[in-house]
N, C-alpha and C positions, 0 to 999 in steps of 0.2 A: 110370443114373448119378445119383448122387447130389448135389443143389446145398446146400451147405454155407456160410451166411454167416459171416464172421469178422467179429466188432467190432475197427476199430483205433485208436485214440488215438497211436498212436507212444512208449507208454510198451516197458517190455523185457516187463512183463506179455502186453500183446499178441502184441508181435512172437513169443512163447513160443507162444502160439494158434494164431497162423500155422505154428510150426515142427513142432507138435503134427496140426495139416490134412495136412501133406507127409508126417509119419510114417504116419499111416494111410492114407495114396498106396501111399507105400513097402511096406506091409504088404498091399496087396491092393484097396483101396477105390479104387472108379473115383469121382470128384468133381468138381465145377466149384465154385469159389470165388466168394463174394462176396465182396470185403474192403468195410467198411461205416464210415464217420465223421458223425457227428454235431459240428456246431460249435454253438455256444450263440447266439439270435437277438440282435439289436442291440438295447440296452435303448431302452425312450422315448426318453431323452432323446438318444444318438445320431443315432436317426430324425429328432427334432427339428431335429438340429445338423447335417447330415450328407445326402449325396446317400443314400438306400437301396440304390438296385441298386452301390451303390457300395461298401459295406458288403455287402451277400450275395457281388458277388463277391471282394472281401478275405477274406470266409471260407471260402469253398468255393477259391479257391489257398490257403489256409492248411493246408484238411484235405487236399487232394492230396501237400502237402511232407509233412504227418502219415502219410501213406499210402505213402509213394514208397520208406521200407525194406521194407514188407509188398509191393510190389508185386517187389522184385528180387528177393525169398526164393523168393518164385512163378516169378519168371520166370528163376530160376538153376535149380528143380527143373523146369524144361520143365510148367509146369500150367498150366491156364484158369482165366482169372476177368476180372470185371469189377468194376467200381467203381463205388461211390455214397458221394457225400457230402449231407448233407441238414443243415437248419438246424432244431434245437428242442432239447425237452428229450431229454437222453440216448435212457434205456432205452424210453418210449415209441416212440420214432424209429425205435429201432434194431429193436424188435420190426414196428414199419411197413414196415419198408427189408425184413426177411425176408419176409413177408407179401408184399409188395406184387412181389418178385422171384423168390416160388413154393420156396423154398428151404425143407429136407426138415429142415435143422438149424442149431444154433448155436455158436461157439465163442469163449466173451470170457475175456479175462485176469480172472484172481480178483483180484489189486492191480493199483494202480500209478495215476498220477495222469495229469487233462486237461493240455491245454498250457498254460493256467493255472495248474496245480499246486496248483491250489486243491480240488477235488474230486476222491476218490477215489475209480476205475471199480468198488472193492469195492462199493459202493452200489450204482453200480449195475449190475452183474452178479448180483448177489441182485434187484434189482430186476425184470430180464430173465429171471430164473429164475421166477420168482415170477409173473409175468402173462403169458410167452411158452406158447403153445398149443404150440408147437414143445419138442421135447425141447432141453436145452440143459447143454452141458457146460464147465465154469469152469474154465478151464488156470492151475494155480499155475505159479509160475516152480520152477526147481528148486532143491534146498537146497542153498545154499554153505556152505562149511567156516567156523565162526568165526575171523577174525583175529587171532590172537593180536596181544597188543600189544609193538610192538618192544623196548620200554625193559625189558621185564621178561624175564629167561632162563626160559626154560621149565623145569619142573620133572621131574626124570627120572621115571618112571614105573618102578619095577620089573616089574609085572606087565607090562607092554609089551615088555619086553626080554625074559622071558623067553617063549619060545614055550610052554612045558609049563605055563604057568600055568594053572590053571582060572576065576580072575577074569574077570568079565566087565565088559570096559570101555567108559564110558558115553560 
């Protein structure tokens, strides 16, 4: 069996990682799951200001809430996994957190931003691809249909309407 960690942040990127684990359940792969978060340490001056273990555990229940849709995707497909959350820089962490939990592979959303929304997991997912000894595979989200904009009617398309057309529409 195979132990497969997932990076999650709680963006839709991830949670696509996670849904992406359960497909290749579905398809045959025996697996156990890590889902894996990283919260960012409390800077100096927090520490200064601030109880510490008081601030670590503010963040680690912050990444459990971050965690808690990746944990019922899992636990709606009947799967195994367990959880870690850990405090530092992202992709080092998150390459630690495999390592450290014997896990055979990796799967992180290709976008999507921290709970800050300040830092995009795109970084570091190439980061994680980049220095992780483990094979590691970047789940894009899937491509939605552009929005058309309400205020404007849509333009007929001939070649759409007819079926016999040979146009190939973009």
């Amino acid at each position: 069996m195979l132990k497969i960690m997932i990076a999650v942040d709680g963006s839709q990127a991830s949670l696509e990682a996670v849904r992406h684990g359960i497909r290749l359940v579905e398809h045959g792969l025996k697996a156990h799951f890590v889902i894996a978060h990283v919260q960012k340490e409390a800077t100096l001056l927090e520490l200064a200001t601030q109880d510490s273990d008081l601030i670590a555990n503010a963040s680690i229940e912050a990444g459990m809430d971050l965690v808690a849709a990746a944990q019922e995707l899992l636990k709606a497909a009947n799967l195994t996994y367990e959880v870690e959350i850990s405090l530092g820089e992202a992709s080092s962490t998150l390459i630690d957190i495999a390592e450290s939990t014997e896990c055979d592979h990796i799967l992180i959303g290709a976008t999507g931003q921290s709970a800050l929304g300040s830092i995009l997991i795109g970084s570091v997912s190439r980061e994680v691809a980049r220095h992780s000894r483990l094979p590691v595979t970047i789940v894009k989200l899937p491509d939605m249909p552009e929005m058309a904009d309400p205020d404007e009617a849509p333009e007929k398309d001939s070649a759409a309407e007819d079926p016999d057309s040979t146009e190939t529409l973009a």
